[in-house]
N, C-alpha and C positions, 0 to 999 in steps of 0.2 A: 691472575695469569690466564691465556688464553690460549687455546691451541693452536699451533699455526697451521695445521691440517683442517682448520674449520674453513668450511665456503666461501667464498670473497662476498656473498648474496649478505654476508652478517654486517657486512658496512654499508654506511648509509648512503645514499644513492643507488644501490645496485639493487633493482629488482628482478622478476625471472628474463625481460629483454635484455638487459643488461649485460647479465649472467653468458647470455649465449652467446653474446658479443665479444665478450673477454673470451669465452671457450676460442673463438675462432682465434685468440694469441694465445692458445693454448694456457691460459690461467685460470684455473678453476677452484684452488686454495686461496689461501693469504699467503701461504709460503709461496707457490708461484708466482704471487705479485711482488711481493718482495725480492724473488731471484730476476721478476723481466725489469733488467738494465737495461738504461738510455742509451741510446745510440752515437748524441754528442749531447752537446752543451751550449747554451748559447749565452755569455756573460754580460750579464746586464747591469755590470759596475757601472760598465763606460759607453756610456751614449754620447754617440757623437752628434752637436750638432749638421741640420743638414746645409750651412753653409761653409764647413771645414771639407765636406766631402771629396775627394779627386778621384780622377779615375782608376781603377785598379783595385782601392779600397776595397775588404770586404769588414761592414761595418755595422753596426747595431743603432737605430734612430727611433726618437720615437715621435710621433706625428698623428694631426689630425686630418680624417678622409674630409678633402672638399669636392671632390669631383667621381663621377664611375661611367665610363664608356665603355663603348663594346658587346661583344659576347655575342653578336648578332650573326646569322645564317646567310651569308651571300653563295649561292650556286651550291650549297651542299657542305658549305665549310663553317667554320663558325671564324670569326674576325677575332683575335684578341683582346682580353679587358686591359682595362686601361684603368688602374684607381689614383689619381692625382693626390697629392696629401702636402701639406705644410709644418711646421714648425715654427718657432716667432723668426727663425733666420733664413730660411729658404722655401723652395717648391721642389720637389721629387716625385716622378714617375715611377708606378710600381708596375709590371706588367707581367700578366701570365697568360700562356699561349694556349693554354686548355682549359678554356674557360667553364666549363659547365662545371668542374669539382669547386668552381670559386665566386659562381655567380650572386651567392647567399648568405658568403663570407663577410662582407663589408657592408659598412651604413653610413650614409657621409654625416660627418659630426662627431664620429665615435673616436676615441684614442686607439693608436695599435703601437705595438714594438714591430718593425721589420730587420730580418739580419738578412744580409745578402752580398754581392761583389756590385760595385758602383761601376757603370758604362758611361760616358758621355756621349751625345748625339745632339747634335746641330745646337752644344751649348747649355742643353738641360740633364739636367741628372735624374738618370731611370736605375732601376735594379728588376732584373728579370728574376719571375719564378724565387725570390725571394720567403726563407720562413716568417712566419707570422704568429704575434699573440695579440687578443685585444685586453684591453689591459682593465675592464673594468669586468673583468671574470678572474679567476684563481687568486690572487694576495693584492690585486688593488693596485692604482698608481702609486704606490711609494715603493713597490718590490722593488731592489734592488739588487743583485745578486746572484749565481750560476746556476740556471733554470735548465734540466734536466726534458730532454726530446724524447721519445719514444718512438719505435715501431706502433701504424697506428694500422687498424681495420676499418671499414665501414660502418659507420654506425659510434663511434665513439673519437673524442676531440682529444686535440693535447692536452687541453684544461681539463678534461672529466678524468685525465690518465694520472695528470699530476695531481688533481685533488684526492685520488685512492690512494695514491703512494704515497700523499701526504697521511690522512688517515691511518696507512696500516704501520707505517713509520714510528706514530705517535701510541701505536697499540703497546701493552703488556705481555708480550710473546713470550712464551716458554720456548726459547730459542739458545739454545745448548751450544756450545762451540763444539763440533768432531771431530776436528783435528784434534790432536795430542798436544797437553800444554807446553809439553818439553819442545819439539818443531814450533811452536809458534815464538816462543821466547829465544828457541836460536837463531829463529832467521826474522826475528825482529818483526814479528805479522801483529798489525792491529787486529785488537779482537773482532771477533764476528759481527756485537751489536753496530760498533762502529764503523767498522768496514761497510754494511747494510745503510745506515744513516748516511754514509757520506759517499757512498755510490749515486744515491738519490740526489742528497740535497746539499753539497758542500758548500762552507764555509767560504772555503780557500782553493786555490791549485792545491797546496800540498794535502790535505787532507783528501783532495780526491786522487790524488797520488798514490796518499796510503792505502786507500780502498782497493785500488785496480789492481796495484801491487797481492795486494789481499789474494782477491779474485783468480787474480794470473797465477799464482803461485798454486792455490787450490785447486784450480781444473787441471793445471799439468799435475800434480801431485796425483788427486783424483787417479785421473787416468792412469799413469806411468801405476800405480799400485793396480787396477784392477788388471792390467797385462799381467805383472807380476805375480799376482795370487792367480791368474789362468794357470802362468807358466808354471807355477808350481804344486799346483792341481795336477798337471801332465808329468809332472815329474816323478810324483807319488806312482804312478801305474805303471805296469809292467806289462807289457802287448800278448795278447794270447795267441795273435797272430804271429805266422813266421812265411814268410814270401821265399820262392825256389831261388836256388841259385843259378848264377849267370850264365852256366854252362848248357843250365833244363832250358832255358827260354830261348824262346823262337825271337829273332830279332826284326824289328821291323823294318821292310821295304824302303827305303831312305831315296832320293832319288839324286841325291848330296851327301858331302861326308860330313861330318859336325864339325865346327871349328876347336880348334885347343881349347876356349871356354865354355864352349857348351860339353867338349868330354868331363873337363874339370867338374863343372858342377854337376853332370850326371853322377859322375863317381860318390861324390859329395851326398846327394840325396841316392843312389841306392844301397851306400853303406848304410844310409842311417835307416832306411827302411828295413835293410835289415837286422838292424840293433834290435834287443830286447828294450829300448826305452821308446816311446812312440817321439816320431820328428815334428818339430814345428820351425818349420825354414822358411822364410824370408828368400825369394828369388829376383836378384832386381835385373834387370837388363835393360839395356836403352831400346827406344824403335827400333824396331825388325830384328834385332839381334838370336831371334829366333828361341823366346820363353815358348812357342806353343809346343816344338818338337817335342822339349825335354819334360812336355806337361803329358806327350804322348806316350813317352818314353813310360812314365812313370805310372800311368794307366793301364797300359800293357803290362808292366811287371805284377802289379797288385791283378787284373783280370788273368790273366794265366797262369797264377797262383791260388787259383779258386775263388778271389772274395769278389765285393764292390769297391767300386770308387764314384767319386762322384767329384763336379767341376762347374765352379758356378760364377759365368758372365755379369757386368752390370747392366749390361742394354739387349734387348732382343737382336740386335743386330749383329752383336758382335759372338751371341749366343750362337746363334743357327749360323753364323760362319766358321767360327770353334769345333759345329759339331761337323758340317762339311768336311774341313782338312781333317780332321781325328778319325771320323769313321770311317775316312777314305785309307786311312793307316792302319785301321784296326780290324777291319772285317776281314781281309784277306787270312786275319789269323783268325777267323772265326769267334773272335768276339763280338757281341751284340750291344751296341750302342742306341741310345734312347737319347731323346731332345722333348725339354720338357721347359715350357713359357706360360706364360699368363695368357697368351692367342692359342694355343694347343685345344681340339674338339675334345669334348666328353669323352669321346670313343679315344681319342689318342693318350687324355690322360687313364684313362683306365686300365687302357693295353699297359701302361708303363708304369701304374702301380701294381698291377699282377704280377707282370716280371721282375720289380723288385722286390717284393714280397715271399716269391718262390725262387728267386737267386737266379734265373735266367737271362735277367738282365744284367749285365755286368758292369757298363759305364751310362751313368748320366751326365748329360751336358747340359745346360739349362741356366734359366736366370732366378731371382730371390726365391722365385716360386720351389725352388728344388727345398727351400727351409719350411713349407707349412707342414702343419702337424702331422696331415694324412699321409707326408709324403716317408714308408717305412719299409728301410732296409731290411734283408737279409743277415748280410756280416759286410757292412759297410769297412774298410779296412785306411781306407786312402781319401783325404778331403782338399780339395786343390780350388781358391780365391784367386781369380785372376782381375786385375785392377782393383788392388787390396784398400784403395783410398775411398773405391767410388763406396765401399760397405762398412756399418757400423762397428767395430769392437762384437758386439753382441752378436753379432748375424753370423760371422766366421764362428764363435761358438756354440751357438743355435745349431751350425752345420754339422760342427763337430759333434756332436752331442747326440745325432743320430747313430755313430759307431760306440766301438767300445775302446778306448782309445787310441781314434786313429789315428793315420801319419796326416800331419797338414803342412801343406806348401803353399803358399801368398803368395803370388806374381803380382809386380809390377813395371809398367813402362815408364811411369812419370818420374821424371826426376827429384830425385830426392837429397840434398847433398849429403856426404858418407857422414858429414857432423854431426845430421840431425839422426838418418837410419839409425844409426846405431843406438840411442837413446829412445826413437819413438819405438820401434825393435824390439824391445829388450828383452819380451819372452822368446823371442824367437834368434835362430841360427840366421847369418844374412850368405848368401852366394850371390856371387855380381858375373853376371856374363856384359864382358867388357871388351867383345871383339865382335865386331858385325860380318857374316859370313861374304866372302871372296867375290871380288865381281859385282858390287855395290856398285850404282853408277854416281857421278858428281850430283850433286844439287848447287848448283848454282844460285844465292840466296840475290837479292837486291830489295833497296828501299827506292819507294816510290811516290814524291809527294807534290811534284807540279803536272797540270792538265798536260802540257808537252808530253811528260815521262808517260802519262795514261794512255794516250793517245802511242806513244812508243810501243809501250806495253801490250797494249791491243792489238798492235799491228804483227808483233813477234808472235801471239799467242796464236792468232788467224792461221801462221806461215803453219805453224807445229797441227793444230788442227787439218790444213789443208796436206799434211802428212800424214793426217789417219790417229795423231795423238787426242788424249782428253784433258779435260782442263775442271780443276776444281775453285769454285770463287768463294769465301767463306764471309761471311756478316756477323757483327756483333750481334743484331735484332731483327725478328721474324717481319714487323712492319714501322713504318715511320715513326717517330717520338717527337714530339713538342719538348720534350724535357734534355733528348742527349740529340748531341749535334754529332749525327751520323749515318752512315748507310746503310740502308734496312735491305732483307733479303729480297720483298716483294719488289722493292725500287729497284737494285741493280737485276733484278729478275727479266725486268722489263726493259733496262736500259740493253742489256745484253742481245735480247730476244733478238732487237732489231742491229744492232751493232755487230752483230758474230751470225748474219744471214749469209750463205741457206743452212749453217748448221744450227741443229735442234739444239736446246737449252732447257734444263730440267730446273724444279724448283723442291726443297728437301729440307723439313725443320721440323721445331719439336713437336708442334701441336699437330700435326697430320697423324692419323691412325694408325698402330703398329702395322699393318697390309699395307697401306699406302705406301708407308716408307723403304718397305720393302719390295714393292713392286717396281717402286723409284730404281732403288739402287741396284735390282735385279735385271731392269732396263739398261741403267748405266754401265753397270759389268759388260753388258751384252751387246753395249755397241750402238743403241741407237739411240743416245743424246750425245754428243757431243763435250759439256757444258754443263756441270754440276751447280747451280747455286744455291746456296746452303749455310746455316746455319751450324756450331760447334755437335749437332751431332753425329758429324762422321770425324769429331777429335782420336774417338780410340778402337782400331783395329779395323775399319774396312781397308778392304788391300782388292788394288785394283789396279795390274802390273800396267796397263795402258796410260795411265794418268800420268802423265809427267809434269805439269803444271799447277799451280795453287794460287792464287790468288788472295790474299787477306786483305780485306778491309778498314779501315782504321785499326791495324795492328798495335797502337799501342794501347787499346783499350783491353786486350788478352794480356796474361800472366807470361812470363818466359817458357814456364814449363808448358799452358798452350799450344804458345806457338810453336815448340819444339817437338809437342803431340801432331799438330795439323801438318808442318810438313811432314815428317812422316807419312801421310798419305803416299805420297811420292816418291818416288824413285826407288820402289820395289821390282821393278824389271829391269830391262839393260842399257833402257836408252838415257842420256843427260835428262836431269830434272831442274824446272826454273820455280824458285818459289819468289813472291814479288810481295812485299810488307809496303803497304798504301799507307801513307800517315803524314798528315798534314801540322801535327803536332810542333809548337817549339820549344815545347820544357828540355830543358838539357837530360835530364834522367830518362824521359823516351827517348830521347835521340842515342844515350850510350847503352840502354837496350836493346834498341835495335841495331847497333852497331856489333854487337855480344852476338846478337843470329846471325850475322853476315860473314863473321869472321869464325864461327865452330859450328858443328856436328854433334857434339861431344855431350850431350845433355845432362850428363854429370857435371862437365865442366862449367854450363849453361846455368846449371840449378846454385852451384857454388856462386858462381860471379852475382848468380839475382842475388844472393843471401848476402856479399858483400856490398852490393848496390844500396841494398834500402836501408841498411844502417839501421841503428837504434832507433832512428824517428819517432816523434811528437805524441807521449799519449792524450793529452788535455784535446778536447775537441773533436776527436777523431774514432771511427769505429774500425774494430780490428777483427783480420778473420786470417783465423792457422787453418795448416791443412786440412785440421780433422772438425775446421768450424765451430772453435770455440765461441765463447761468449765475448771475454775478455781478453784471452791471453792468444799472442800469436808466436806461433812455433820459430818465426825470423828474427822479427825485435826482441823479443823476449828470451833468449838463448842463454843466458847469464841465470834466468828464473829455474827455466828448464833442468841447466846442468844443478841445481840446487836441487829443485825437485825430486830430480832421479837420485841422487847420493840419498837425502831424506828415506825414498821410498825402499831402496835396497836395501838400509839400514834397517828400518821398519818391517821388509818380509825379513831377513835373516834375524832378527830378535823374537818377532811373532808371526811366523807363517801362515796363520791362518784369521789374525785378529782378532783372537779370543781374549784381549784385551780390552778392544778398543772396539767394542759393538756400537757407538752411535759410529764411529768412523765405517766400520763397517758397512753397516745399513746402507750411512751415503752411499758408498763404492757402488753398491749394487743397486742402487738406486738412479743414481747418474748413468750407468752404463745401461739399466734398460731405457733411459728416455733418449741417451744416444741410438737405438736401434730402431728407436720408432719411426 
């Protein structure tokens, strides 16, 4: 028997280059290589000859290279290769548009598999950017059968990935099942080893059926348990804190009056702060619905009751705007607020661990960085996660974990529909502020997908500009792709510049320096660009009442909840707001997506309709990603898993609260939950 904790360097091919190779996919065990699953699968029952081919197909061939054109440098660009290839029935073009990752790939005479979607062109059949195996590497011309793809890094091939997965596959692993045998017999779960084997290398559809089924059921389980034993962690403690009553506090300066939902949940969260049990509430509200007030609200009761609090952003930008409107609501009463980033000088983070150290600082705002070790309270009292999706599980408890059991409040804007919250939730209380404050102006939504409509579009945009408005353009990609057919920021960058003359035009994405993008957008507040264009990260919380315009770019390449973030930008002041969804797309499922933006507001309602759009859909073939970035299982299709999961898990803490049963189950929990926070 072998450890599965021993090095992957113990099988044969890997030596120390190797080793460091796999490190960069984060596998550094044998169990790591065993947990990194394939991405899809490509079936290599059914080769198609290449004389059945038609267009549309997306098909598996297998062929010899007679020809390699291309790849050559004209004016600065490199030309396309070209690899021609036959079979005893036909001729097929393979072609990829970036050529330097493929120039080495081929050798005319050798056999390959290609799987890809079949185009016609002037009568010959091509496949672009099509996958590839050559077939006299990994199991030889007679493989036949569902051959398992990887996430791959530089420096290591699909074949060197499948021949370790085959290797570890075939090892004598002391490899334990965690789950409990009673849960796996009820809900009918292949055991572990098999689940493992036929992840990699199945048989069959259904055996890789059983696998994912496996898989999906264990990560939501996993999870839904480690919330659980949080929650119930919190539950055991009794708060030594006790916060003044509503009558001692000084209220703060409002310049508006709350809406019925934001009284509602205020009431809501300072009842329970000042319960002897500490709060862990869940705050959802839609865009603008006005979560910061009530985050202010709630900072002021805990700071004017003597303790700390603390409040921590996912991006610096939305950090240092958080701390703007707060401090501007909180110094008046004399409390001292701190902003604390991964760009803050030595001198600034020093001043702000002094003052939390000696309790003069009473509110921090800040982003991850408020979770490193050095960063230590006084009497932390209050912990408040705002865009609870963008952070680990772990990292709100990392937060926590600096008091003594604080009160914690999760904000979020994204939509979430009420069927899932309440189940991904389940340590936590949910309040939903479900009314957007008074005097909201329209957004007028529209899709946009002929040059006419562009040219439309432009001309409206100009008019609103030549009124002293701004305008946001948003792009799936920071520069042009050979692989996705779309418009990159730097292109409509430039289309703009000269298109929307004499007003200025900014350009605003991820890879710019945190100063840059700040100085960008401190610009743009201020008036002098006209013309945002930009990348997803101004999706959550820049607010910039002048903007009334938005512009999306191949829209239906964003999520609904996205898109329902990016307008948002908009229509935060009083004038009509236009947001315009560019999509050239004719799949019917984009078309009644965006059909879902034009006709609501509503982003509850928005998050509901995604969840009924995508349906159970297709696992064989296909890679899946839930909100919180599983492996296998997705929080949408998989809903049926989910609701099992969570009865398993509640079952499971109410018999053994602490799992002093089930210590390999254990282990896991805390195991998966700290490589979720990395």
């Amino acid at each position: 028997m072998i450890d599965p904790l021993s090095p992957v360097s113990v099988l044969k091919g890997v030596g120390p280059k190797k080793a460091e190779t796999l490190k960069r996919l984060n596998i550094n065990t044998l169990e790591d290589l065993l947990y990194f699953f394939p991405v899809k699968y490509q079936d290599r029952r059914n080769i198609k000859p290449v004389f059945s081919l038609i267009e549309g197909d997306t098909a598996l061939i297998k062929v010899q290279v007679t020809d390699i054109k291309g790849g050559h440098y004209y004016g600065g660009k490199q030309s396309p290769l070209k690899v021609t290839a036959k079979d005893d029935t036909g001729v097929i073009e393979l072609i990829f548009f970036n050529p330097k990752y493929y120039l080495k790939s081929f050798s005319v005479g050798k056999y390959y598999t290609f799987f890809g979607k079949v185009f016609d062109s002037y009568g010959s059949k091509k496949m672009a950017h099509p996958d590839f195996t050559p077939l006299d590497d990994l199991t030889g011309e007679d493989f036949k059968g569902i051959l398992p793809l990887y996430s791959l890094t530089r420096g290591i091939t699909q074949n060197e990935l499948q021949r370790l997965q085959r290797q570890v596959c075939g090892l004598d692993l002391e490899t334990e099942d965690y789950l409990p045998e009673y849960i796996v017999k009820d809900n009918r779960l292949c055991s572990l080893k098999y689940a493992l084997n036929n992840i990699h290398f199945p048989e069959d559809e259904q055996r890789l059926k059983e696998a994912r089924f496996r898989f999906a059921f264990e990560e939501l389980f996993l999870f839904l348990t480690s919330l659980m034993l949080h929650g119930e962690k919190l539950r055991k403690e009794n708060k030594s804190h006790r916060y003044m009553a509503a009558d001692s506090i000084k209220e703060l300066s409002l310049p508006f009056k709350l809406t019925g939902a934001q009284e509602r949940v205020w009431n809501e969260i300072q009842g329970q702060m000042r319960d002897k049990l500490p709060m862990n509430r869940l705050v959802q509200g839609d865009v603008g619905s006005g979560k910061t007030v009530i985050a202010a609200l709630a900072l002021s009761l805990a700071a004017q009751s003597g303790y700390q609090a603390v409040m921590m952003a996912p991006t610096e930008l939305l950090a240092k705007q958080h701390y703007g409107s707060i401090s501007d609501l909180l110094s008046p009463l004399g409390i001292k607020t701190g902003l604390l980033t991964s760009s803050s000088t030595a001198k600034e983070r020093q001043e702000i661990l002094l003052g939390l150290s000696d309790g003069t600082l009473k509110v921090l705002i800040g982003t991850h960085a408020v979770i490193e070790p050095n960063v230590i309270f006084k009497d932390l009292t209050l912990v408040i996660a705002d865009e609870q999706h963008r952070f680990g599980v772990e990292q709100r408890i990392k937060l926590s974990e600096k008091g003594k059991a604080p009160d914690i409040i999760v904000m979020t804007a994204t939509p979430i529909p009420r069927t899932l919250a309440s189940l991904l939730y389940g340590d936590l209380d949910v309040s939903i502020i479900d009314e957007l404050p008074p005097g909201r102006p329209e957004i007028i939504t529209t899709t946009v997908g002929s040059d006419n409509k562009r040219d439309e579009m432009y001309s409206n945009i100009k008019k609103l500009l030549e009124e002293n408005r701004q305008c946001y353009v948003v792009t799936p990609l920071i520069d042009e792709s050979d692989f996705f057919d779309v418009r990159s920021a730097s292109e409509v960058y430039k289309e703009l510049t000269e298109k929307l003359k004499p007003y200025k035009v900014a350009l605003l994405h991820g890879n710019m320096k945190a100063g840059e993008k700040e100085a960008v957008m401190e610009d743009f507040k201020g008036g002098k660009y006209s013309c945002l264009v930009s990348t997803v990260v101004i999706e959550v919380g820049i607010h910039v009442e002048n903007a009334t315009v938005i512009v999306i770019e191949n829209a239906e390449r964003f999520g609904l909840s996205q898109l329902h973030q990016l307008r948002g930008r908009i229509g935060r002041g009083t004038e009509i707001s236009y947001c315009y969804l560019v999509s050239e797309a004719q799949g019917e499922v984009s078309k009644q997506r965006l059909a879902i933006m034009t006709e609501s507001r509503d982003g509850f309602y928005i998050a509901e309709k995604d969840l009924d759009l995508r349906g159970p859909g297709e696992v064989f073939g296909t890679r899946q990603h839930g909100i919180n970035e599983f492996v296998i299982a997705d929080l949408r299709r998989h809903y049926h898993i989910l609701l099992r999961a969570k009865e398993e898990s509640i079952k499971l803490i109410k018999k053994d609260p602490d799992l002093s049963s089930y210590p390999l189950l254990y282990d896991r929990v805390k195991t998966i939950m700290a490589k979720a926070s990395m």
